[in-house]
N, C-alpha and C positions, 0 to 999 in steps of 0.2 A: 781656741776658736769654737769649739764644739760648748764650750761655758756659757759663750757669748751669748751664741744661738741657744742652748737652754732656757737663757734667760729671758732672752726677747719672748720666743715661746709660752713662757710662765707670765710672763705680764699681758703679754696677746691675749690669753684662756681668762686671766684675771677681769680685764677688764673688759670680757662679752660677757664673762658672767656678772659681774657689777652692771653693767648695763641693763639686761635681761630681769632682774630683779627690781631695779629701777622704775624698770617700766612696766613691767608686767605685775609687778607685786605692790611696790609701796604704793604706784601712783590709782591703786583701785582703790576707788572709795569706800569707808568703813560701812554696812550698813547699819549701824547700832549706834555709830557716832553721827550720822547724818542725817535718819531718818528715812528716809528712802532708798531704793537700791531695784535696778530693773522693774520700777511700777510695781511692787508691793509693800504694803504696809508697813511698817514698825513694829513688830508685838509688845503689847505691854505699856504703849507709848501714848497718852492721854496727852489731846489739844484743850487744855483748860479755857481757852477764849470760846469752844462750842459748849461747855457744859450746861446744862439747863437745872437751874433749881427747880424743882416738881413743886416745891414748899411752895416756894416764891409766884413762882410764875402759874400754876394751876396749871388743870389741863383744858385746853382750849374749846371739848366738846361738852365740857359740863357745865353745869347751871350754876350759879354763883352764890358762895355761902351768902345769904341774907339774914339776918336775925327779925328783920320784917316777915319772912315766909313763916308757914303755919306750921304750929310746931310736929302736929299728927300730916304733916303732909304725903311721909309714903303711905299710910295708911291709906287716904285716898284715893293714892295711884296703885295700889296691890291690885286692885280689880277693876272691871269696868262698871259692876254696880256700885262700888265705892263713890267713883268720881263721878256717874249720873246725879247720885245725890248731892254731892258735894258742887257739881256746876247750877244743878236748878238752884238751891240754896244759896249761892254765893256769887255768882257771874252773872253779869248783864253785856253782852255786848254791844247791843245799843245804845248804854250809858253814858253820858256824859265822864268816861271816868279816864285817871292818869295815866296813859300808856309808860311801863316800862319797861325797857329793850334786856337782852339778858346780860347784859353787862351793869346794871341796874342804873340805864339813863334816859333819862324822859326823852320818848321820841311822836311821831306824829301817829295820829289814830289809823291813817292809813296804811303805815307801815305794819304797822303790830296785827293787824287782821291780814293783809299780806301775810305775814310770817305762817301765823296760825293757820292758814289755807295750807299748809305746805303739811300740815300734820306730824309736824316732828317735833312743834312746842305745845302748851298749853300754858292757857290764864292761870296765875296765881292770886288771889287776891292779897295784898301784904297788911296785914295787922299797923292801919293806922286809922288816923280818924277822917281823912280824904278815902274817895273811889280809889284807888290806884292799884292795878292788875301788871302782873310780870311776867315776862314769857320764862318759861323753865322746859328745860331741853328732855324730852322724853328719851325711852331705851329703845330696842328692837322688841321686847318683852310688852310695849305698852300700845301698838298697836292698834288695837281695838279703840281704844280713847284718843288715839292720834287721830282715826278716823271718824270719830264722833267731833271731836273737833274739827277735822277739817269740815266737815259738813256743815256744823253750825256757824262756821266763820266765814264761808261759802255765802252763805242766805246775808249773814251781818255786812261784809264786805259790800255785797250789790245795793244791800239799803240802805246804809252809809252814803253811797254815791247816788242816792235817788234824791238825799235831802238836798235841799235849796233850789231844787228845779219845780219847774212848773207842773202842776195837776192836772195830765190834759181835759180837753173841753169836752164837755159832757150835756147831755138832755135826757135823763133820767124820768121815767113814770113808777112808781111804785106800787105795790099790790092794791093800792086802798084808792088811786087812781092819782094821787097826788103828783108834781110835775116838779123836778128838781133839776136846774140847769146851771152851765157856769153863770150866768147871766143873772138869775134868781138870787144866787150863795152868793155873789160878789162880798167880797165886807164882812163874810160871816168866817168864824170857825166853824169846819168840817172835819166829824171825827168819823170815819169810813171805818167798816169792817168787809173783810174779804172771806168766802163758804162757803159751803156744799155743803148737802145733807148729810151725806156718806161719810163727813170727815169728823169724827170723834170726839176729839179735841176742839173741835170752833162750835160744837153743841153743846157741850161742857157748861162753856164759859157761860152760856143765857143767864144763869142768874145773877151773875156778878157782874156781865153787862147791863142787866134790868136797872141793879140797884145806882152803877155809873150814871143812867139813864135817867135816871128820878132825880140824882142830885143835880144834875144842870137843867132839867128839864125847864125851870122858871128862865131859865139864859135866853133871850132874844139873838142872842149873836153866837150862839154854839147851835150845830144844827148837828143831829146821828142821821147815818145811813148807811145801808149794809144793801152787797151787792153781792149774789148768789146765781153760782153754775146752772141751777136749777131753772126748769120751767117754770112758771108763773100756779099753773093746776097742783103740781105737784108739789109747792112749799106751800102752798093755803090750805091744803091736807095736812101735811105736817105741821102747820102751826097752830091747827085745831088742838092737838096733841099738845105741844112743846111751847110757852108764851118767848115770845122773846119782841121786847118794846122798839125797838131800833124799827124804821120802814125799812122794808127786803123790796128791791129789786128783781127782778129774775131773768135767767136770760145773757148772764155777764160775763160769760167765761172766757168769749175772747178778746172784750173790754179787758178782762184783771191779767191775762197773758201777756197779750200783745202791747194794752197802753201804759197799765200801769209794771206792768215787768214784774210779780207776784211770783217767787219760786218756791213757797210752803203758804201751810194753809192748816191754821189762820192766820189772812197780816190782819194789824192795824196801821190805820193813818190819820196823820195831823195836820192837815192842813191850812194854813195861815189865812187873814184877811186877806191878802193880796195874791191867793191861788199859788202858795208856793209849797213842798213838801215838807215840811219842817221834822214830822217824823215818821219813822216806817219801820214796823218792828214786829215780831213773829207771836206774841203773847200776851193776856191779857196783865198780868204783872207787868210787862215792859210798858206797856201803851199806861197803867196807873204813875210809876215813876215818871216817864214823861210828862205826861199831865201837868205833874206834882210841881213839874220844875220850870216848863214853859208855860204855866198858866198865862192867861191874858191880864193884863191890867184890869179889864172891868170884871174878872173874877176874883179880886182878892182875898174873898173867902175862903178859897181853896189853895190859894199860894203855899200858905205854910199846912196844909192839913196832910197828914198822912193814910191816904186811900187802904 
């Protein structure tokens, strides 16, 4: 009897511990075999569907290898006198030219000056035989030329959007007493300059506006006129001194504010037979290229000339 009872005993203890291991042992999951185990990771354990080729895929905040971009191009950007000369020399942003986005795909004129107000790209021009300029993504380090660009994309942006609107209405007398009105221009090409005594650069220009002035001056249907901050006493003083051919206005500063929306100085402007803005651009090179390229019909003399 006492055997008996041994043995039930012996198989009783057997199998709580068979049980016990059962459950408590085999049935926890491996974490090395499964991967997971109490919401921590795997070590050593690579998901090959996230890996990201660097090669392949580039990195998302750089500019795009182009074999179009200029080949001294960081030179350019090492400094900000680098790219001063490098933007007068090479960049127009009121050109007529091919925006390209920095994935290198043509996008609209709008957008691309949009961007560049943000100061974090800058124009490339790309080594072809078209205009075509490419946004290329600046560093922390470039800064200074982020904010020269946004400035100058700033001024191109609002004059972009001034083209194809109307020239508001005007009745103009000029220093010599002569009377210039919308009503007068109807029908004409008007090439406008906007100035101040004080402003450096749009006094500069006289000579190279003089010689503009000569060449069309035979035109019946081109007319100049230049509209100045100034008193009427006080540029006739100064023009004793300084020639400059264009009739000056005086008197115009919150005409060029307020009507025409002028944010640097000097603009010029191109306005069309039918009073409309055709173009509006910060320098005397940008207002020759325009010229150049929207001549009128009854100038074809000057169609293909290069100013």
């Amino acid at each position: 009897m006492k055997n008996i009872l041994t043995t039930i005993l012996t198989m009783g203890v057997t199998f709580c511990v068979t049980y016990y291991v059962l459950t408590n042992v085999i049935d926890k999951k491996d974490p090395i075999l499964d991967g997971i185990s109490n919401n921590q990771t795997t070590p050593n354990v690579v998901d090959n569907s996230t890996v990201i080729n660097t090669e392949e895929s580039g990195d998302s905040n750089a500019s795009p290898d182009n074999e179009m971009l200029p080949d001294d191009l960081d030179k350019f950007l090492e400094s900000y006198e680098n790219w001063k000369d490098y933007y007068q020399e090479n960049i127009n942003l009121s050109a007529d030219f091919i925006p390209i986005d920095i994935d290198g795909e043509e996008v609209e004129k709008e957008f691309f000056l949009t961007e560049l107000t943000s100061g974090d790209y800058a124009p490339v021009k790309l080594s072809s035989s078209d205009e075509m300029y490419q946004l290329y993504e600046l560093d922390e380090t470039q800064e200074q030329i982020g904010d020269s660009i946004k400035r100058s994309a700033n001024v191109a942006y609002t004059y972009f959007k001034k083209e194809g609107t109307k020239f508001p209405k005007f009745n103009f007398v000029d220093l010599n007493g002569t009377r210039f009105s919308s009503t007068s221009t109807a029908g004409k090409i008007l090439i406008i300059k906007l100035w101040f005594i004080n402003c450096k650069v749009c006094v500069e220009e006289f000579p190279e506006l003089n010689k503009l002035y000569d060449e069309y001056e035979a035109y019946e249907d081109v007319i100049f006129l230049s509209l100045a901050f100034d008193k009427a006493e006080k540029l006739k003083k100064f023009l004793t001194k300084k020639q400059f051919r264009y009739p000056v206005v005086a008197d115009q500063k919150v005409f060029m504010t307020d009507k025409i929306e002028a944010k640097q100085y000097p603009t010029h402007l191109i306005v069309d037979e039918d009073g409309n803005i055709e173009k509006m651009v910060s320098s005397f090179k940008q207002l020759k290229e325009a010229l150049n390229k929207i001549a009128s019909p009854d100038l074809t003399d000057f169609e293909n000339e290069s100013f």
